[in-house]
N, C-alpha and C positions, 0 to 999 in steps of 0.2 A: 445301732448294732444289735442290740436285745431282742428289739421287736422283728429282725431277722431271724432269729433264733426261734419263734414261733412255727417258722416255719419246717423246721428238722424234724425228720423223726427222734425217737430215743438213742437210734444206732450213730446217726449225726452227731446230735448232742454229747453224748458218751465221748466219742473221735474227738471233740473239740478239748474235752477235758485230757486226755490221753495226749494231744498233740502239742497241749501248754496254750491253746488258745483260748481258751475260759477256763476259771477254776471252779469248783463245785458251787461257791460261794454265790458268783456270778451270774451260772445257771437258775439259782434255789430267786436272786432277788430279781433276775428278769420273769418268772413265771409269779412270784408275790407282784410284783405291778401287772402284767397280764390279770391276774384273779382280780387283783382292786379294780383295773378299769371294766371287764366285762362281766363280773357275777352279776353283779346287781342287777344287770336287766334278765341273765337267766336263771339264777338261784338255782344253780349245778352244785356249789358248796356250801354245805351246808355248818360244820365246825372247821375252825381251821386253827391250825399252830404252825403260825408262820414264824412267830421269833423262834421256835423249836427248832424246825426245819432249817432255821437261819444259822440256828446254834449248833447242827448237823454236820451239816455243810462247813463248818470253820474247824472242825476238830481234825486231827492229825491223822486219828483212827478210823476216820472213817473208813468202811471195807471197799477195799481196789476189785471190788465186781467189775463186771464187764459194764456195767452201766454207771459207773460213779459220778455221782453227785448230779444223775439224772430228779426233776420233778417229778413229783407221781401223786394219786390221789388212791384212798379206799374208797370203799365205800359203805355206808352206815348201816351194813346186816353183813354181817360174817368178817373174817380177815382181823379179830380182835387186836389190837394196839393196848399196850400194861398200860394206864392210867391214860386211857382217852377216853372219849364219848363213841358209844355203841349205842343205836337206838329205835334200830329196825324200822324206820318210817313209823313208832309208837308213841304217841303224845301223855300216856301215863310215864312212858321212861326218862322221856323228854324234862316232864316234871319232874320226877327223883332224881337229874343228872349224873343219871346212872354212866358209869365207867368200867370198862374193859378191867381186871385184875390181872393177866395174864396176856402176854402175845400169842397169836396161832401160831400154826406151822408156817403156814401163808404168808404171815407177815415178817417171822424170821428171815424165809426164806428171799418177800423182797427187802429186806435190808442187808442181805448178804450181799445181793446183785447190787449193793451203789445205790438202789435209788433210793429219793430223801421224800419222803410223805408230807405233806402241806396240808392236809386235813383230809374229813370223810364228804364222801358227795351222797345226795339226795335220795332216797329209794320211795317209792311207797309201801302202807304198813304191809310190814310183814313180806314186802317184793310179790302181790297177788296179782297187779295187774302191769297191763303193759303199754301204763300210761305213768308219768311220777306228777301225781299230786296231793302227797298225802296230809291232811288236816293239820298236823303237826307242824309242816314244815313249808307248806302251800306248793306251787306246781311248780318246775321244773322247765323252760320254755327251749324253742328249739332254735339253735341260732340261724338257721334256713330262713324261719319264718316266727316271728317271736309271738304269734298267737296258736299255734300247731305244737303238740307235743313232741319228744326227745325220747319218746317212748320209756319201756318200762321191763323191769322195776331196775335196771342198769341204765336211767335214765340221766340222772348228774352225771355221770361216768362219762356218758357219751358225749352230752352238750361239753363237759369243759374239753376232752377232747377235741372233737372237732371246732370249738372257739378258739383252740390255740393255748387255751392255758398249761396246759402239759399235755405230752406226745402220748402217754398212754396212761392209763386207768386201770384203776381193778374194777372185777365185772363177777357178776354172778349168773347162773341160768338156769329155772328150774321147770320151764316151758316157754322161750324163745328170749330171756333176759338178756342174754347177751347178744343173738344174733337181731330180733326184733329193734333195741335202740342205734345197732351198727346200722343197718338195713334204712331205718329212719334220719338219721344224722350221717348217711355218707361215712362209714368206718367201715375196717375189717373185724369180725367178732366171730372168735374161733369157741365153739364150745366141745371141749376135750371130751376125750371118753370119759363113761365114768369111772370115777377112782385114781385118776391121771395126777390129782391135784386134792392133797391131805386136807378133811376136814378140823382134821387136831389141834390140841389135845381135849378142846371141851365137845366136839360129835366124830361121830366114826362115820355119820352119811346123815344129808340132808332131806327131807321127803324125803323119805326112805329108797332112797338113790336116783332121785328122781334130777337132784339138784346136782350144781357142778362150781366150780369159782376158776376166775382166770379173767384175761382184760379185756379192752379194748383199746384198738391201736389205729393207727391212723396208714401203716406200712403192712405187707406181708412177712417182710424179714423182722419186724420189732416182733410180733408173732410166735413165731418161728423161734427166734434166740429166747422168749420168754417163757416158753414151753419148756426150755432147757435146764432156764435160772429155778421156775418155782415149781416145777412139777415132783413127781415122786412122795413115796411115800417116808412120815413117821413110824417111829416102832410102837404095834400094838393098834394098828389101822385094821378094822375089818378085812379088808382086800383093797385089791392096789390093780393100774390097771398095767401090762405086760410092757416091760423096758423096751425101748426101741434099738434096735438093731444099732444104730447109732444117732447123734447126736439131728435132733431137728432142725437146725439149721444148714444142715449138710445139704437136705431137699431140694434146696431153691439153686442149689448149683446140678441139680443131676436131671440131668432128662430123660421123662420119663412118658410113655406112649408108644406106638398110637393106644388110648382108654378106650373103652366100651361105656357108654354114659347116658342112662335113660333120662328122658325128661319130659315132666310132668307141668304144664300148665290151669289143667283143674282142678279144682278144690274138691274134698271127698265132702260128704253130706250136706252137696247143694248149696254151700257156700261159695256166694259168687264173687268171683276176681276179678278185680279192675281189668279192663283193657292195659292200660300203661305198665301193668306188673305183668302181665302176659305176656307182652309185647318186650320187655324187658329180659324174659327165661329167653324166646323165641333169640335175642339179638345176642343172646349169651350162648347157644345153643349153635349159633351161624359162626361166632369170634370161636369155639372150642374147636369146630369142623375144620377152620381155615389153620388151626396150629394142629391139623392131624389127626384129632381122633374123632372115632364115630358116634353120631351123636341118634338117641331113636326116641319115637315116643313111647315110653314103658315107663312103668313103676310097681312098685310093691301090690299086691293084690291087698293084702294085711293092712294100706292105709284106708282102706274102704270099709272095714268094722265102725259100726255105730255103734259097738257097747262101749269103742277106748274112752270117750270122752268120761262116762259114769265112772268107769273104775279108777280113772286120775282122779277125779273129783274126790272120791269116796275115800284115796291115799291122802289126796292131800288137807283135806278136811280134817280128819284124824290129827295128821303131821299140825295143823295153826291149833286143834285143839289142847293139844300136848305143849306148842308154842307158847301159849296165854301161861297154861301153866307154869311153865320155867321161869317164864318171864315173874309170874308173883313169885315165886321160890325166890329168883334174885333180886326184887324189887324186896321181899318181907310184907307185901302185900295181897290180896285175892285182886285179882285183874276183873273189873265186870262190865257191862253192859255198856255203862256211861263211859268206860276210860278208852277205848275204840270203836273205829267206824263202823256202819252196818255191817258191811262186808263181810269182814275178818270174825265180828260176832256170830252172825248167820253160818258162819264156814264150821266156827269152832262149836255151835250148834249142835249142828247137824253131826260134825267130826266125832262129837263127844258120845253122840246116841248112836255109831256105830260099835257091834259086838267084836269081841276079838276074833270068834269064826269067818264072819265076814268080811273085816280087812284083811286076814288072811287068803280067804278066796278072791280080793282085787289082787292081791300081789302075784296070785297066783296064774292070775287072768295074764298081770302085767309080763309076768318072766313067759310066758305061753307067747302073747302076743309080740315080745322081742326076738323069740328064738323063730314065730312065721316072717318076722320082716327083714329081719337078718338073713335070713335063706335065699332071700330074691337075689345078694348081690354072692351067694356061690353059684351065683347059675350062668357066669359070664360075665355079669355088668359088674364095674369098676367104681362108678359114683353115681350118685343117684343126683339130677338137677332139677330144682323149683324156685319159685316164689320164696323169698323169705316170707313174704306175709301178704296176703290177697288184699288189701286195701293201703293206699299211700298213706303217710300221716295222720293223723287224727287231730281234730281242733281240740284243744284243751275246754275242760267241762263235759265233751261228748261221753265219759265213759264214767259218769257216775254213780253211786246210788244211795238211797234214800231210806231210811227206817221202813217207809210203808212199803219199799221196793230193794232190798237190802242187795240179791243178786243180781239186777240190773247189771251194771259195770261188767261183772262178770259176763254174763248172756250176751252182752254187745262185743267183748272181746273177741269172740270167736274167731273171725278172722284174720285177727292179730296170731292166733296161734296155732292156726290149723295145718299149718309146713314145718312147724318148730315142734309142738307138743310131744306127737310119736317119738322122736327120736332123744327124750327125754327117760321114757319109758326103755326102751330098749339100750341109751346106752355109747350110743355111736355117737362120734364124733362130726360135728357138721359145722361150717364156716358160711359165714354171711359175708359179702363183696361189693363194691358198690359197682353197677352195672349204666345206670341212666338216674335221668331227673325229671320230674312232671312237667306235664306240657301245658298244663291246667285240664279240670276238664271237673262234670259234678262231686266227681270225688275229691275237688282241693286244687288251690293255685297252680300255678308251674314253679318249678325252682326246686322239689320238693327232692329230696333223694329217696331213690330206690333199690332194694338192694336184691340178691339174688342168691341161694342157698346151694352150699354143697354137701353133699353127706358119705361118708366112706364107712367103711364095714370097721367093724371094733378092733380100737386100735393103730389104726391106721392115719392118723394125719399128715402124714409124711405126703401122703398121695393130694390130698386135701391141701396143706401148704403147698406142692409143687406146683397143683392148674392153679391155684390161686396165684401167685407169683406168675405165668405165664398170663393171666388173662390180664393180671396190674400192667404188664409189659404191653399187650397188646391193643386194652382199651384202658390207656391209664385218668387214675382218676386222681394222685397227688397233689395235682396244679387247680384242682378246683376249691374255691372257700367259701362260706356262708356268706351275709350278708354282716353279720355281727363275728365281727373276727378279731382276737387281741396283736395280730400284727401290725 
């Protein structure tokens, strides 16, 4: 019976507790046996407190959210838990067994909703790339294919989701974290507008808004209803992003079209796309036509700037330099050279020898370049459709780098974030789907998932949740499973 229960979404799961046929209890130790039989081959979890979460689940008090005594996992950069382990894919924090003092907002707000936290999942340091292998904690496999990455840096999130060990995950995204590991692992991975979801009480904004947090799920409607449960803001939030009309789960019951909905199959500066991910927009682009709406080739002119890459860069370099530093403030140590990877060093580098006139002129660049691409969709078009990411999975080891070659990894990413990035920078909310799965070909086996981006004007997911929910109906993808699966 338990290992049936792998199969539910969150929204299932919940109904069973609600209807007396499981008790939270029962939920919490079918997903503890799920984690014991499949971590170890993907190393998606990384701490766990499962007598905690066992001790959750048996209390009287626990809160009658709409999700009770659902499984769920954080993950190990943001979403802080009062006396866990927090430790941003960092092998210095790792060492000090450094701990949360304090809950987020985030995390408050999923313990309100019922669900019961079973530990944190995998990121790489810092969440820079969009691959999880970070030094600290080793790699992250994908359960599709257990030598190909689960992508990044929402990369544990996604492998125990779609293995089954619990229906949804927290996620973060701060250039395609959340939609990139959905897109790779066969998930839906919705990244909100910004300000939709409190960084509180310890940041008022991530990369200087660059970043975002919220899951990964396996459903359109766990989505939808969790948009509900954790969104909104704390008191004393910089800015918040604009309340919705009504409640997000409402969407997936209203019909909504015929849309206007450009799409885009090539990749802006010459970064070339697989055939199969092409081919993937294209099949997504034929299933949107046949439910009604018009589908054309167009996109943003603004995604064909080759200065945005520099100016993200030159934010977020800054943002891991000031990182290192917090990090020694709460360590009580100077973080240096030898206690992180090249990477994250070269970034905070570089970040640190930026002046303040100049980060100010990227931000400046950036809020410029939001308000050209945000204009495209006043001009008639309703969603913008691509590629979540121009290349299918990536073998683990391909994205690394080296003291002698420190931005390597980075440089090779490219493709992984060239659908995702922009819409970091400007703001908009955008949903990854899963569409198809590889056929084989030089870019990677077959079996591989691939997934398919939508992006909606600021504010808007409601529209976003709605095709998404229409294309799950029409090209559904629920009934597919990895190969490595805890049911």
């Amino acid at each position: 019976m338990a290992d049936e229960w792998a199969h539910l979404d969150a929204t299932d799961q919940a109904l069973l507790v609600r209807r007396g046929e499981a008790s939270p209890l029962e939920l919490i130790d079918a997903a503890i046996s799920r984690l014991n039989r499949v971590n170890p081959k993907l190393n998606a979890v990384i701490h766990c407190y499962l007598e905690e979460a066992r001790q959750a689940a048996s209390q009287p008090d626990l809160p009658d959210g709409p999700l009770r005594g659902v499984p769920f996992l954080m993950k190990d950069i943001g979403g802080e838990e009062a006396g866990r382990a927090v430790h941003g894919g960092l092998r210095v924090a790792k060492q000090a067994n450094f701990r949360a003092k304090q809950d987020s907002h985030f995390a408050s707000r999923v313990q309100q909703a019922g669900l019961i936290s079973l530990g944190r999942t995998n990121t790489p340091e810092l969440a820079l790339l969009p691959t999880t292998e970070p030094e600290a904690y080793g790699p992250t496999r994908n359960p599709w294919n257990l030598e190909y990455s689960a992508g990044g840096s929402s990369g544990g999130a996604a492998a125990a989701v779609a293995a089954g060990i619990v229906p949804v995950a927290h996620a973060s995204d701060g250039g395609g974290s959340i939609r990139g590991p959905a897109s790779m692992c066969g998930l839906v991975g919705l990244k909100p507008t910004r300000g939709r979801c409190s960084f509180g009480p310890s940041l008022g904004e991530r990369w200087s808004g660059f970043s975002c947090e919220f899951v990964l799920s396996r459903s359109v409607r766990d989505s939808a209803l969790l948009l509900d449960l954790l969104s909104g803001p704390m008191p004393g939030d910089p800015y918040f992003a604009p309340p919705p009309p009504k409640a997000f789960a409402t969407a997936l019951r209203e019909p909504k079209g015929p849309l206007r909905i450009g799409m885009m199959t090539e990749a802006p500066r010459d970064i070339r796309v697989a055939p199969e991910m092409a081919a993937a927009v294209e099949r997504c682009g034929e299933c949107l036509e046949s439910l009604g709406h018009s589908v054309e080739r167009a996109h943003p002119l603004a995604l064909e700037d080759q200065a945005t890459v520099g100016h993200y860069v030159t934010v977020v370099g800054a943002n891991v330099a000031r990182a290192l530093e917090a990090w020694g403030e709460k360590l009580g140590v100077q973080v240096t050279e030898e206690d992180v990877e090249p990477l994250t060093w070269e970034l905070a580098r570089r970040g640190a020898e930026v002046s303040a006139p100049r980060l100010l002129a990227s931000l400046e660049f950036v809020h410029g370049f939001g308000r050209r691409l945000a204009e495209w969709w006043t001009g008639g078009f309703d969603l913008l459709l691509t590629p979540t990411q121009a290349l299918p999975p990536v073998r683990l080891g391909t994205l690394g780098s080296t003291r002698e070659e420190p931005l390597r990894g980075f440089l090779l990413s490219a493709p992984y974030g060239v659908f995702t990035l922009p819409f970091n920078l400007s703001g908009q909310p955008a949903l990854s789907c899963p569409m198809d799965w590889t056929p084989g070909s030089q870019d990677g086996p077959e079996g591989l998932p691939i997934g398919v981006q939508l992006v909606a004007p600021f504010g808007d997911e409601r529209t976003l949740l709605t095709v998404a929910a229409q294309l799950e109906e029409a090209a559904p993808w629920k009934d597919r499973r990895p190969p490595t699966f805890a049911g």
